[in-house]
Every structure is written in C-alpha cells, then in structure tokens.
N, C-alpha and C positions, 0 to 999 in steps of 0.2 A: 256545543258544550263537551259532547266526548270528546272531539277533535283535540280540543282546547287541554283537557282535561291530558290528554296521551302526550298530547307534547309537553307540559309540565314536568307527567314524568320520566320520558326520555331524557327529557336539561336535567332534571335531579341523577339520575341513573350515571348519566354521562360524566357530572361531575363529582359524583362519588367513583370511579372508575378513575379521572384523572387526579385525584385525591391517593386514593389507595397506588398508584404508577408513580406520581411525587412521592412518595412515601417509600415506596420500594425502592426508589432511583437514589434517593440522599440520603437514605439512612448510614449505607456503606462511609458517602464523602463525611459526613457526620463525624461517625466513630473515629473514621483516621484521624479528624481534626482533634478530635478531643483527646484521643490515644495521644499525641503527638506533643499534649501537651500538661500530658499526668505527668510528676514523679515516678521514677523504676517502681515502688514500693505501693502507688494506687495500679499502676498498670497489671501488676500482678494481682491484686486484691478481689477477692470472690464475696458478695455478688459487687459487679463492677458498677462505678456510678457514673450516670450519664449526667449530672448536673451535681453542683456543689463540691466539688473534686479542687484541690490543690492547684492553681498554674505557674506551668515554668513552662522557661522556653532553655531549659538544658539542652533541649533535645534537637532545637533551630541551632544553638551556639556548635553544637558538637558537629553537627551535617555541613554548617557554614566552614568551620576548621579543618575539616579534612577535604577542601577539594570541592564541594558542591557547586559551589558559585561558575569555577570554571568550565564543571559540565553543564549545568545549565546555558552558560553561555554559546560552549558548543551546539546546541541542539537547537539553538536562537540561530546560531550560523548558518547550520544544517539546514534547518528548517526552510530559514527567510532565501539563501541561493536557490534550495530546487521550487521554491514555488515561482521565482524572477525565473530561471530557465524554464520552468515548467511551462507559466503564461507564454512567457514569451515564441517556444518552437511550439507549444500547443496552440497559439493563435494562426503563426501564421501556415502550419499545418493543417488548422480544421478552413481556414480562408481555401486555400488550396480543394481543398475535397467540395466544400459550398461551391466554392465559385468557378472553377475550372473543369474542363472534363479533358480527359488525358486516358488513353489506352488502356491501363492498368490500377488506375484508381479503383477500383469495385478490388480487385485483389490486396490491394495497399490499405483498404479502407475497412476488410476482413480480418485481415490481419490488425490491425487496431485493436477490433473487436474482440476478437482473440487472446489480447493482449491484458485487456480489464482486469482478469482477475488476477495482474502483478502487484496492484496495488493490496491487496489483502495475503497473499501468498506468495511474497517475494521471497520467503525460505526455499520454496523449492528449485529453484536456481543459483543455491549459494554456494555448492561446491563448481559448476563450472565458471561461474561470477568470478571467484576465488581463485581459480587457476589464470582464468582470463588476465584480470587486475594480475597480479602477480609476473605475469607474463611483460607487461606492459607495463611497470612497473608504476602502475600508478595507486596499490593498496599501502595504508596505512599513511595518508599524508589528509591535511587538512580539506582539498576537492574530493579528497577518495567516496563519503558519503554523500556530499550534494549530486555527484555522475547518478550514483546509484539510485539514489532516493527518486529523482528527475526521470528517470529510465523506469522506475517500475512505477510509477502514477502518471507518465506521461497519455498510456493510453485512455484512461477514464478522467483525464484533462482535455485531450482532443475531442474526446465525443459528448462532451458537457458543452465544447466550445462550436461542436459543429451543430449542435440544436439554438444556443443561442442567434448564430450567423445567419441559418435558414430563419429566423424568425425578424431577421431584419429585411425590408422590403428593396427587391432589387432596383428598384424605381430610382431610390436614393442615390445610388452610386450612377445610373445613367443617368440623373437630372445634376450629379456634380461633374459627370464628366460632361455634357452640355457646358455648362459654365468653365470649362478650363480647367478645373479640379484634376491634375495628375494620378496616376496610378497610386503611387508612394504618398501621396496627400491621402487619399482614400484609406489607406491601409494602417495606414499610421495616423491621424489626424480625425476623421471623419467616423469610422464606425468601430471603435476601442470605447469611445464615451457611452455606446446604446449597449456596450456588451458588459457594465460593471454588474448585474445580478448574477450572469455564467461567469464571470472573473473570478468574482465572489464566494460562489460556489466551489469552482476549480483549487480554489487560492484555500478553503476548509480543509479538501479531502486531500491534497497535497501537501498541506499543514499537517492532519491526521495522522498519514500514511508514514512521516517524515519523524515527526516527534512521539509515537508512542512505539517505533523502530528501536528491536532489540540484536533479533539472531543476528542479523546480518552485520552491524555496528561491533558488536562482541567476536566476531569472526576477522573482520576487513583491517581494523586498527586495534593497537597494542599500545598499552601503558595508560600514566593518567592524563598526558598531553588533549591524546584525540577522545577519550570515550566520554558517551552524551548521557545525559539524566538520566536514560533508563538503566546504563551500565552502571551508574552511582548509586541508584537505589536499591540495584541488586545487590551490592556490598555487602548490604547489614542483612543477606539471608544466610548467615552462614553455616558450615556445616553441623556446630555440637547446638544449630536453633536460631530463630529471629530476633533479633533485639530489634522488640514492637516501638519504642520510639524513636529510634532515627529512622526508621524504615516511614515510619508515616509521619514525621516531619520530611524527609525527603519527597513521598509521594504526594504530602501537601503541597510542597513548595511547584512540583514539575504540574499542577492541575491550575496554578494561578494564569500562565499563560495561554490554555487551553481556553478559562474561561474569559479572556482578554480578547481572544482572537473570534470566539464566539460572538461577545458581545457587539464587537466593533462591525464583523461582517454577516452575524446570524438573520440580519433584517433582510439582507438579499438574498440569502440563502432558497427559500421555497423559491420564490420569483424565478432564480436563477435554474432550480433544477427543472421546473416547469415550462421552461423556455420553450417555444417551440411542436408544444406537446398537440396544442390544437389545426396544426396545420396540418393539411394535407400532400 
C-alpha cells in the first residue's frame, strides 16, 4: 500500500511539474500570437487583455508588404541546402570514422569533436569567416549562407551520424557483401534506410542551427535580396522603440516552420539521439 501510495504521488507531482514547464514554455508563443494580432491602440492598453481583444491581421498584411514572404523564403533556402549537404558529407564522413581505420582518424575524429560547439557559437569565427569569404569572393551571393551554415553544424551532424552507424550491426554489410552486394550498394542503398532516427535528428539541429542564424547572415549578405527571417524581424526593432505588432506578427509567422519541421521529424528525434548509446 505505501508503495502504491508513493507512486501515486510521484505521477501527481511529475505532472504538475510538467504542467507548470508547459506553462512557462507557451506562455511567451501565446503573447506574441495574441500581441500580433491586437490593434496599435489594444497593444498599448494598460492592463493588457489576454482574451476578448479586437483581431486584425493589420499587422500580417503590413510584414507580408514589405518583404517577409521573401525572407522567409530565404531561410527555407538556407535551411533545406545545409541540411542536404549537411547529411550528405556528414554520412559519408561518420561511414568513414565507423567503418574504416586509417592512420590519422583518432586526430581527424578529435578534431570533429572540437568542432561541436560551431553549431551554437559560430559568432566567434565571424570576422576571419568574413575576411576568408571575401577573399574568395564568395560573401554576399545566394550559397554564401548554405557553405556557412553546412560548416558550422557539420560537426555535431557527424557525431549524431557516427552513433547511429556503430549501432548498426556490422554483420549486415558482410552478409551483403557475401551475396554480391557492392561497396556503393552498401553505402548508398543498404544502410541510409536503418539510419532515418540519427538522419532525423541531424536534419533538427541543422535546421535549428540554420534558421534561428542571425550575426553571421547580417554580417555575410547585404540588402533585401539575400537577408533571412531573422534579419526581417529585426526591422521592426528600431531605434526611437519596437513596433510590438509587426515584430510578433513576424516572429509568429518564422515559428510556423519550426513547428512543421518538429512535427514531421520530432517522432525520431529521441530514437535518433539515443542511437548507439547502449553499446559498448
């Protein structure tokens, strides 16, 4: 009975705790939606109301009018090329580390490591990035941000793809290559289908890393041709103050694909980071 009793209120506890963490996590997306779609005259209005408020979508029409649509496209651009490079030189680079042994792999493979924290701190690399591109004259054109993006999330794409790889049994590949099964059948053909959870995974954080990408985008390209959703939403911060409803009809409109890209690949998400974890 106490057992019984304790776990009860452990499930009770646990789900008031993820109650109260829902509650903190959407309250913010909440406001913006609703901010985004008062009239200037509720938006200002003291005490503010969360329900029964005036809607318009002034504030969709005015962000759609200047340009939005285009940056968000970009950032669709953006996004969709470094995660296709990304898989693709992160697969057959984490294959590479899995399956082959080569002289200098333990240093190449350190260096990976190393590499991780580009994906959350790729500011710090923006001025010789910036001289580099420049040099090479490849800043400020339409690839300029997919190189970049590709390059600072490729190493916590390789090491998502090198756990999934060990976790597929090498058996498989020697019992296809028995049957006649090619190298390039293998590689290509044969173990890409067992790796869609680390794909999946991979294919988030280099969506993540890509579309919520500000310093660097605002430094590499100029004007409104190249600049991506996050440059658009900064618009409306301007200096004499914020004009709260284009800013969060923008930052509404840039969280839609966010939560599209979730939905569609969040199921393999754990799977995928988990890959590999119980092996020895």
């Amino acid at each position: 009975m106490r057992q019984t009793t304790k776990k009860k209120i452990i499930g009770v506890v646990e789900i008031l705790v993820l109650i109260v963490i829902a509650i903190v996590s959407l309250t913010p997306i909440y406001w913006g939606i609703v901010t985004s779609l008062k009239p200037l005259n509720e938006i200002n209005a003291y005490p503010p109301k969360l329900f029964g408020f005036t809607v318009t979508l002034a504030h969709y029409r005015r962000v759609f009018a200047s340009g939005l649509l285009r940056s968000l496209l970009n950032s669709v651009l953006y996004s969709a090329a470094a995660i296709i490079l990304g898989l693709v030189l992160g697969y057959l680079a984490s294959y590479g580390f899995s399956r082959r042994v080569f002289r200098t792999r333990e240093f190449w493979f350190y260096l990976v490591v190393i590499g991780i924290p580009l994906s959350t701190g790729s500011s710090v690399l923006l001025i010789p990035n910036y001289l580099l591109m420049m040099k090479l004259h490849l800043a400020n054109h339409w690839y300029t941000m997919p190189l970049l993006y590709t390059a600072y999330n490729l190493p916590l794409c390789i090491w998502l793809l090198i756990a999934g790889i060990r976790a597929v049994p090498y058996e498989i590949e020697e019992s296809a290559a028995i049957d006649g099964c090619s190298q390039f059948y293998v590689v290509t053909r044969l173990i890409p289908p067992m790796l869609k959870p680390s794909f999946a995974a991979a294919s988030i954080f280099i969506f993540i890393g890509s579309w919520n990408e500000y310093i660097t985008t605002s430094v590499m390209v100029n004007g409104e041709k190249f600049k991506n959703i996050q440059m658009a939403i900064y618009d409306y911060l301007g200096v004499f103050g914020q004009e709260w409803g284009p800013l969060t009809a923008a930052a509404t409109v840039a969280i839609v694909p966010i939560l599209i890209v979730f939905t569609v690949l969040g199921k393999q998400l754990v799977s995928g980071l988990t890959a590999g974890a119980v092996k020895g």
